[in-house]
C-alpha beads as a LAMMPS data file, in Angstrom:
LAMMPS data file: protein, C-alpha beads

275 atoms
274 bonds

1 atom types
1 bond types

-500.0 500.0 xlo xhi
-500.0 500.0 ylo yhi
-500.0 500.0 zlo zhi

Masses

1 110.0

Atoms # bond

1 1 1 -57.475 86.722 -38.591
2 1 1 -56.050 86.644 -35.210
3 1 1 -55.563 89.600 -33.271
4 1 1 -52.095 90.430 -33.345
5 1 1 -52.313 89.847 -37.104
6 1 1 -55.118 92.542 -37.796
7 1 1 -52.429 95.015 -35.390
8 1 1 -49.472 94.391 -37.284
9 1 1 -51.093 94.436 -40.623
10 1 1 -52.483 97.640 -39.662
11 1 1 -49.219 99.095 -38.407
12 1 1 -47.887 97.783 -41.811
13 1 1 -50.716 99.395 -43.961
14 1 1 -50.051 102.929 -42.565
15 1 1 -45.626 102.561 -42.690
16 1 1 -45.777 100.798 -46.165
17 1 1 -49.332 100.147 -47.344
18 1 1 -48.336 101.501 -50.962
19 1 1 -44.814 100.164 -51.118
20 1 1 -40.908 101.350 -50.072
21 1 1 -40.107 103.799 -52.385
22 1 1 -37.100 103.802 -51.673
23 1 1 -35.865 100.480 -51.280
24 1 1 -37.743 99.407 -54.007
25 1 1 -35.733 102.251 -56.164
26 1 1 -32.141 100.731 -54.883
27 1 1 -32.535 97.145 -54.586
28 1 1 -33.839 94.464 -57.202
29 1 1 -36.444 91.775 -55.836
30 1 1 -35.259 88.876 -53.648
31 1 1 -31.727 90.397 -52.920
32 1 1 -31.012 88.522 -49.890
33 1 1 -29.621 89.767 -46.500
34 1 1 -29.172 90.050 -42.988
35 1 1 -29.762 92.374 -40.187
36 1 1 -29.400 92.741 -36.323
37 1 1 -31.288 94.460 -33.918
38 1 1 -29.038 96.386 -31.073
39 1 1 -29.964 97.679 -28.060
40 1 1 -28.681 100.728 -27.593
41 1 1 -29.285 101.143 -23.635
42 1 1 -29.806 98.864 -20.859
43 1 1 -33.500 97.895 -20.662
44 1 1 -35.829 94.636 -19.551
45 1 1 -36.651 93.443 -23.615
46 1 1 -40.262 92.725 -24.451
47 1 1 -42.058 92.421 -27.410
48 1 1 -39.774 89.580 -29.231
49 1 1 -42.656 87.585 -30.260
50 1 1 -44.314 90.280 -31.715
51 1 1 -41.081 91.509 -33.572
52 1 1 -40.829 87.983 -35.180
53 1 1 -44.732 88.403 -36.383
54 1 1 -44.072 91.717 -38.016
55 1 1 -41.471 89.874 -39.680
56 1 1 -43.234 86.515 -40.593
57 1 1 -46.343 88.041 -41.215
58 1 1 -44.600 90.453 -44.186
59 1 1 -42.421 87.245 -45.602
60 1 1 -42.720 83.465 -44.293
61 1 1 -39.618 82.935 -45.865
62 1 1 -37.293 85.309 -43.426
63 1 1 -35.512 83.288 -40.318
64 1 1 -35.778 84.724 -37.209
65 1 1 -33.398 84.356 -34.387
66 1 1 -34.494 85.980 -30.709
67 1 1 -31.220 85.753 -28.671
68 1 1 -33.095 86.426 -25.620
69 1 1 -36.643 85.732 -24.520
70 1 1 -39.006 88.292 -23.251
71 1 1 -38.177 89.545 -19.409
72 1 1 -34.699 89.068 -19.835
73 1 1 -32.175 92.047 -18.998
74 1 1 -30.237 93.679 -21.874
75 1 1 -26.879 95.451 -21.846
76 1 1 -26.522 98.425 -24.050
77 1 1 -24.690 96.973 -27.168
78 1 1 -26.355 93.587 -26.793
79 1 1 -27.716 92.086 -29.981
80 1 1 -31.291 90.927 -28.759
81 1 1 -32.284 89.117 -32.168
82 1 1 -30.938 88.228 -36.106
83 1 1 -33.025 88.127 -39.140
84 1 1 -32.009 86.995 -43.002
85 1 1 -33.492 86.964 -46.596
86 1 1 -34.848 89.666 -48.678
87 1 1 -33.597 92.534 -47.976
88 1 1 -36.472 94.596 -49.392
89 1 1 -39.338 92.803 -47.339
90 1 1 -36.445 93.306 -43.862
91 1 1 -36.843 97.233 -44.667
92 1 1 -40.394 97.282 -44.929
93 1 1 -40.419 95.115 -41.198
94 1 1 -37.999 97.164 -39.623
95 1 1 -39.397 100.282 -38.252
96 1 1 -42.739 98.722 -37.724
97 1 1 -40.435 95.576 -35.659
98 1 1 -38.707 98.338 -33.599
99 1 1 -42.021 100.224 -32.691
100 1 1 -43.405 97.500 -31.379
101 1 1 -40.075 96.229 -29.424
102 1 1 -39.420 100.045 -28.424
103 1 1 -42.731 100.351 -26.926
104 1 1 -43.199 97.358 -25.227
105 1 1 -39.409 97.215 -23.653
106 1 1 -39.932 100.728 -22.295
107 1 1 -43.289 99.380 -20.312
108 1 1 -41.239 96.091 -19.069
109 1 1 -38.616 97.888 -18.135
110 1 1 -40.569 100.737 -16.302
111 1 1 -42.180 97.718 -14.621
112 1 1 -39.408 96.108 -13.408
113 1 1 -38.316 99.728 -11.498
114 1 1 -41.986 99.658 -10.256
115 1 1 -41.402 95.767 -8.658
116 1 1 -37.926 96.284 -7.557
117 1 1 -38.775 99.433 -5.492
118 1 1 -41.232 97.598 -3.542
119 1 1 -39.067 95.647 -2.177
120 1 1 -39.403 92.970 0.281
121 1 1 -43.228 93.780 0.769
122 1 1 -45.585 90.572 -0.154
123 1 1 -47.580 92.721 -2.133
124 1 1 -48.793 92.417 -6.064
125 1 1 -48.146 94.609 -8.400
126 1 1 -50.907 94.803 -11.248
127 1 1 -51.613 97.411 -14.239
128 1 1 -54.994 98.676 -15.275
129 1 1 -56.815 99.331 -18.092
130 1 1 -54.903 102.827 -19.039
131 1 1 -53.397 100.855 -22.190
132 1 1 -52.883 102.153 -26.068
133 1 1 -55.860 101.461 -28.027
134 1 1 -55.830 98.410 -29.763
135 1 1 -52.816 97.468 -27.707
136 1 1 -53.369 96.404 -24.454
137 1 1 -53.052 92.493 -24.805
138 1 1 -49.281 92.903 -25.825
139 1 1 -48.964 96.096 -23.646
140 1 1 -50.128 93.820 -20.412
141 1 1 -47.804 91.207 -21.507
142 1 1 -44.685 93.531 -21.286
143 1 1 -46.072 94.073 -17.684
144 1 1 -45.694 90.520 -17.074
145 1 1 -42.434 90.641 -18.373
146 1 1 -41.527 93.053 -16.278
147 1 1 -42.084 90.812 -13.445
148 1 1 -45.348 92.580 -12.395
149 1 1 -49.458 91.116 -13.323
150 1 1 -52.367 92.557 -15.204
151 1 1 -55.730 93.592 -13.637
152 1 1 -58.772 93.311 -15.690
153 1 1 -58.259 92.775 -19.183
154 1 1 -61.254 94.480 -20.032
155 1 1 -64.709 95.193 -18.942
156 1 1 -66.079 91.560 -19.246
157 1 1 -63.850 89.738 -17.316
158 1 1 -64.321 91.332 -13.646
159 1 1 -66.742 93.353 -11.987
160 1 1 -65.348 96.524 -10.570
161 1 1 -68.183 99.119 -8.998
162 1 1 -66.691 102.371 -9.244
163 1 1 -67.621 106.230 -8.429
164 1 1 -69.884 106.229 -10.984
165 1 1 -71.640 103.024 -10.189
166 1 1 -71.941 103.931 -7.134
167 1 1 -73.670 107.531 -7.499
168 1 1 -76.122 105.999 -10.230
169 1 1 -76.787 103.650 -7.930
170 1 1 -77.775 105.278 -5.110
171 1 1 -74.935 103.715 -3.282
172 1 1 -72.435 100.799 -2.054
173 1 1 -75.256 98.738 -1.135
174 1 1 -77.667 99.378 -3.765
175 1 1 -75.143 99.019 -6.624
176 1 1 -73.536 95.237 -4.936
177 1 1 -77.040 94.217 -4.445
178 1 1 -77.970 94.671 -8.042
179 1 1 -75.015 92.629 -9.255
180 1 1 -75.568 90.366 -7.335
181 1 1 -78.737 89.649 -8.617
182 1 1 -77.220 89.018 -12.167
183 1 1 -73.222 88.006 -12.188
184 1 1 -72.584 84.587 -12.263
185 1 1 -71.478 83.438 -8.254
186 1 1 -68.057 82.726 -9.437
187 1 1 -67.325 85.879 -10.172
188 1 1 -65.489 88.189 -7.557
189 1 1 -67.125 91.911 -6.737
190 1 1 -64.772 94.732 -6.325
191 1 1 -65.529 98.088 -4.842
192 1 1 -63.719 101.258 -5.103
193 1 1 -63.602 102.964 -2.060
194 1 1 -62.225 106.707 -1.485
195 1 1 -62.993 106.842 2.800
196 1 1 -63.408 104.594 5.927
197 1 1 -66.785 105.499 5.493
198 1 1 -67.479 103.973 1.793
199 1 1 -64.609 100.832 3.179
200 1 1 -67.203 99.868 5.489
201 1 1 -70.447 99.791 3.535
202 1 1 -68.001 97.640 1.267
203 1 1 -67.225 95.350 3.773
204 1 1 -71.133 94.973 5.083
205 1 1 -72.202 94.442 1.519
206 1 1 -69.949 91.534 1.658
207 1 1 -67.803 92.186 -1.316
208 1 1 -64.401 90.775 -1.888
209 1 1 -62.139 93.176 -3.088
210 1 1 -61.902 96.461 -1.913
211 1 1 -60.250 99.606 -4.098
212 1 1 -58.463 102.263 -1.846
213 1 1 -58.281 105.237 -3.938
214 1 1 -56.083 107.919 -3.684
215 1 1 -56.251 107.343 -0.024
216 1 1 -52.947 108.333 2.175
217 1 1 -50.669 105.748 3.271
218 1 1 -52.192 106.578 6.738
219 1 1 -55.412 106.106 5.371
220 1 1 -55.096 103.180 3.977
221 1 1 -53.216 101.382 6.878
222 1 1 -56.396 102.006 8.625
223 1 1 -58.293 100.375 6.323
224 1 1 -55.908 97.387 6.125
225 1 1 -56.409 96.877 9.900
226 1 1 -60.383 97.701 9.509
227 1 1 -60.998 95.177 7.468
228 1 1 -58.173 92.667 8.556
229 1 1 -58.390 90.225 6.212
230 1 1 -61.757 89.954 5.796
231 1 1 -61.382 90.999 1.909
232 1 1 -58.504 91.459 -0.746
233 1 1 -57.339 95.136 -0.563
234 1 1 -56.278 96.998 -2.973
235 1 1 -54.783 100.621 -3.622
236 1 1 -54.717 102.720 -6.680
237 1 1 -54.605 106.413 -7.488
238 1 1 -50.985 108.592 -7.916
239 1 1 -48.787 105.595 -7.140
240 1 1 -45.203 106.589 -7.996
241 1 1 -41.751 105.303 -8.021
242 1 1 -40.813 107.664 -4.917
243 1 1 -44.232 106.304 -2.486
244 1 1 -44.892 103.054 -3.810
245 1 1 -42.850 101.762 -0.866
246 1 1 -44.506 103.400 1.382
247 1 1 -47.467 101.903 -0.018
248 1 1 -46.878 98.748 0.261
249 1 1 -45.766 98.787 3.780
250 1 1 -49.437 99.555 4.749
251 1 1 -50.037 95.920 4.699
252 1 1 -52.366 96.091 0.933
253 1 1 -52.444 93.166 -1.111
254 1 1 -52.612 94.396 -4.345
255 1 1 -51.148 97.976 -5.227
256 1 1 -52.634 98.244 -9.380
257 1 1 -51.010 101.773 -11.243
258 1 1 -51.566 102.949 -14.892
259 1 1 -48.557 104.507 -14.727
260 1 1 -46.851 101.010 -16.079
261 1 1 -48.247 101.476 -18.989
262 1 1 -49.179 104.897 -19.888
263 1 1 -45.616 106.432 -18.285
264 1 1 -43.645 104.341 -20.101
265 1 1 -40.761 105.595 -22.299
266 1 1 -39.549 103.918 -25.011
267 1 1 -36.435 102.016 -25.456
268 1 1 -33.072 102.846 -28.123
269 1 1 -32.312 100.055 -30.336
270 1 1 -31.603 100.091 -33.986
271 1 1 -31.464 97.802 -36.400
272 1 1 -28.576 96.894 -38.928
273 1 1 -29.008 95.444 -42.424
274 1 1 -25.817 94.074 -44.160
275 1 1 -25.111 91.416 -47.356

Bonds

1 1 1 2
2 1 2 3
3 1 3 4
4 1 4 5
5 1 5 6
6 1 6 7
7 1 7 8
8 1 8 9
9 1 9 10
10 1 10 11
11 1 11 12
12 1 12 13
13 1 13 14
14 1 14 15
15 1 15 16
16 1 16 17
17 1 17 18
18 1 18 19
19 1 19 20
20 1 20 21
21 1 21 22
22 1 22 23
23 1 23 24
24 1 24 25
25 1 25 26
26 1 26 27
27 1 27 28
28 1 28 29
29 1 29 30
30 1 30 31
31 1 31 32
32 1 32 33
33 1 33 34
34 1 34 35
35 1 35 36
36 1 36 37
37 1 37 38
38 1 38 39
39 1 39 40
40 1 40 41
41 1 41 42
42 1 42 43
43 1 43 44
44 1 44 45
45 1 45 46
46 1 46 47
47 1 47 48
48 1 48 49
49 1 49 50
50 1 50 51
51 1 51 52
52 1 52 53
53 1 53 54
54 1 54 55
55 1 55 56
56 1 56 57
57 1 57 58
58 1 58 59
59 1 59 60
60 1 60 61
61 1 61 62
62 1 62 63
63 1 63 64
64 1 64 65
65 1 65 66
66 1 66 67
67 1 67 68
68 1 68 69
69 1 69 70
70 1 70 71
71 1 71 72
72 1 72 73
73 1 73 74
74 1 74 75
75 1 75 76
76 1 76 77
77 1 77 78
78 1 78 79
79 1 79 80
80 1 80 81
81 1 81 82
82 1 82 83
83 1 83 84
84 1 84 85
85 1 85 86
86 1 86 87
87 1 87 88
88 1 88 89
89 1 89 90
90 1 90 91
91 1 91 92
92 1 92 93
93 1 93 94
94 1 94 95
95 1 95 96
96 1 96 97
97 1 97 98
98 1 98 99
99 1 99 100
100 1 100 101
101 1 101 102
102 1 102 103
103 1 103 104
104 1 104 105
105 1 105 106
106 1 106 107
107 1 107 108
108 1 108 109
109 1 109 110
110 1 110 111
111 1 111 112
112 1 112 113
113 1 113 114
114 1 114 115
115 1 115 116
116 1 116 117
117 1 117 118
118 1 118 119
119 1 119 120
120 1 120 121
121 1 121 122
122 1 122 123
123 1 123 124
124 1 124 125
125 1 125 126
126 1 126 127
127 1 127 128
128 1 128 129
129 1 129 130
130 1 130 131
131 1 131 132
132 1 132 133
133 1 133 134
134 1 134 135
135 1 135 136
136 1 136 137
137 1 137 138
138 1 138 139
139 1 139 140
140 1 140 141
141 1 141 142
142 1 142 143
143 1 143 144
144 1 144 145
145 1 145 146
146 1 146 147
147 1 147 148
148 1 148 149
149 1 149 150
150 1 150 151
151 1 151 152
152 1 152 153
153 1 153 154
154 1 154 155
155 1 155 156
156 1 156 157
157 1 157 158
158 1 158 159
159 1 159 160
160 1 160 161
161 1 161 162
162 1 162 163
163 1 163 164
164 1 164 165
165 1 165 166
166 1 166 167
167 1 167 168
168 1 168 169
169 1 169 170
170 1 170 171
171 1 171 172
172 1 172 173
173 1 173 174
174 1 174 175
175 1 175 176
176 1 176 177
177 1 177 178
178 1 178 179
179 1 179 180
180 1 180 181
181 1 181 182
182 1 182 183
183 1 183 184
184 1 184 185
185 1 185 186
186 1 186 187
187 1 187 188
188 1 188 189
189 1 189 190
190 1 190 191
191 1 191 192
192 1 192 193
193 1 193 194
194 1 194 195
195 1 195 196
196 1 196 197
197 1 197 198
198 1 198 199
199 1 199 200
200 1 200 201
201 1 201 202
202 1 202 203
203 1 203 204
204 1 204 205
205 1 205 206
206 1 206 207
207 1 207 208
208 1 208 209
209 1 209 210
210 1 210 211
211 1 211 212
212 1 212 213
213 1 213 214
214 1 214 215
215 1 215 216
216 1 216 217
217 1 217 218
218 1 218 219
219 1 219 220
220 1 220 221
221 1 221 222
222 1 222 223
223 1 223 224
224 1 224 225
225 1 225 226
226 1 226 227
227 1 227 228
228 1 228 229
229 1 229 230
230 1 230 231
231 1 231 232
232 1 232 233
233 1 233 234
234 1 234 235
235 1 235 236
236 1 236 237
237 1 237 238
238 1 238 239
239 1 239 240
240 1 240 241
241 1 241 242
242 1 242 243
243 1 243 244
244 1 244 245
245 1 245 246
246 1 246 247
247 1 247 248
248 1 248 249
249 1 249 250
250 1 250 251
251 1 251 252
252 1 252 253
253 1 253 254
254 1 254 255
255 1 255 256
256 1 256 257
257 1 257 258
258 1 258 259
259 1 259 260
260 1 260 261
261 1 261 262
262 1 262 263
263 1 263 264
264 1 264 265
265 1 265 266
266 1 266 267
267 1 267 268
268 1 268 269
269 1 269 270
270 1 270 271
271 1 271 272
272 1 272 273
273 1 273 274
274 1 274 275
């Protein structure tokens, strides 16, 4: 079983694990149907794919029709996708089919505020691991969605030495040293760095991306001429909406911010079942 299978079975199990009572109480078996799903506000949609598991996953016989594809903008009103056949099994995907498009459309479209604030700075925009458990994979691709990238995925696909590294460590130099000992040599090292101090044991441990966190704008435009070019720079820590900007004209490559995820507000839409 696949992963997004053991999610939405498990999102099922908890909504409807021991039946509908009461759609099972007004309708008889294999009364057929269709519904809608509306958006009910302007939003970047996400999740579509997902919504057409919930729904395939429940009953293989259901069609499913996405009217628009993940990224796309949505006008309040618009209907994003169409669904027919039992109308039992379509109440029983429903709520668990909006959750999931709710959730994931809030993060895209949060996202897409994030990217078009920056502006015209040539500057990436990635999330972090601050996910829902058991959700990042689809959570990360409503970032990409939204038009911005992911980070790690998890802890085995990059090496990132952080405060805590470093202090059991003994330091920078002791902590890159020791990975470097055993990760593979095609793997990049990152450092997180909090001073011009800890950026330039970074940069003489030869690493090749290097975390500014929580620095000032000021502080890290000083870094980003420092190390000028020598490694990837990144910033992180209390990015908003209102100083991303700012951020990004400090001449980083990479500005990564949990906030795309774990700030996110759902989106309205509703769904509407008919004969």
């Amino acid at each position: 079983m696949d992963y997004l299978t053991q999610l939405i079975s498990l999102a099922f199990l908890e909504d409807s694990g021991f039946g509908d009572l009461t759609a099972q109480s007004i309708f008889t078996p294999n009364l057929k149907g269709k519904g809608i799903i509306i958006a009910k506000q302007p939003m970047i949609i996400a999740g579509l794919e997902v919504a057409e598991k919930v729904f395939k996953t429940l009953d293989s016989d259901l069609s499913f029709e996405a009217l628009f594809k993940d990224g796309d903008s949505v006008s309040k009103g618009d209907t994003v996708l169409k669904v027919k056949g039992d109308i039992i099994n379509m109440l029983k995907a429903e709520r668990v089919a909006l959750n999931f498009i709710r959730h994931l459309s809030g993060i895209a479209t949060l996202t897409r505020t994030f990217v078009e604030a920056i502006g015209k700075f040539d500057v990436r925009l990635t999330d972090t691991r601050k996910t829902t458990p058991g959700m990042r994979m689809i959570e990360k691709d409503a970032v990409r969605a939204g038009g911005a990238f992911n980070h790690r995925m998890s802890l085995f696909d990059g090496i990132l030495i952080k405060d805590n590294h470093i202090a059991v460590a003994g330091g920078i130099k002791n902590a890159v040293k020791a990975v470097r000992k055993r990760a593979s040599h095609l793997l990049k090292i990152e450092v997180e760095t909090t001073c011009m101090k800890e950026v330039k044991e970074a940069l003489e441990a030869g690493v090749e991306v290097i975390m500014l966190d929580n620095m000032t704008p000021a502080g890290m435009k000083k870094a980003v001429n420092y190390i000028g070019g020598r490694a990837i720079v990144e910033a992180s820590g209390n990015v908003t909406l209102e100083n991303i900007k700012e951020i990004a004209a400090t001449g980083v490559d990479v500005i990564s911010s949990g906030a795309l995820t774990h700030q996110a507000k759902s989106m309205d839409l509703s769904m509407k079942i008919s004969l």
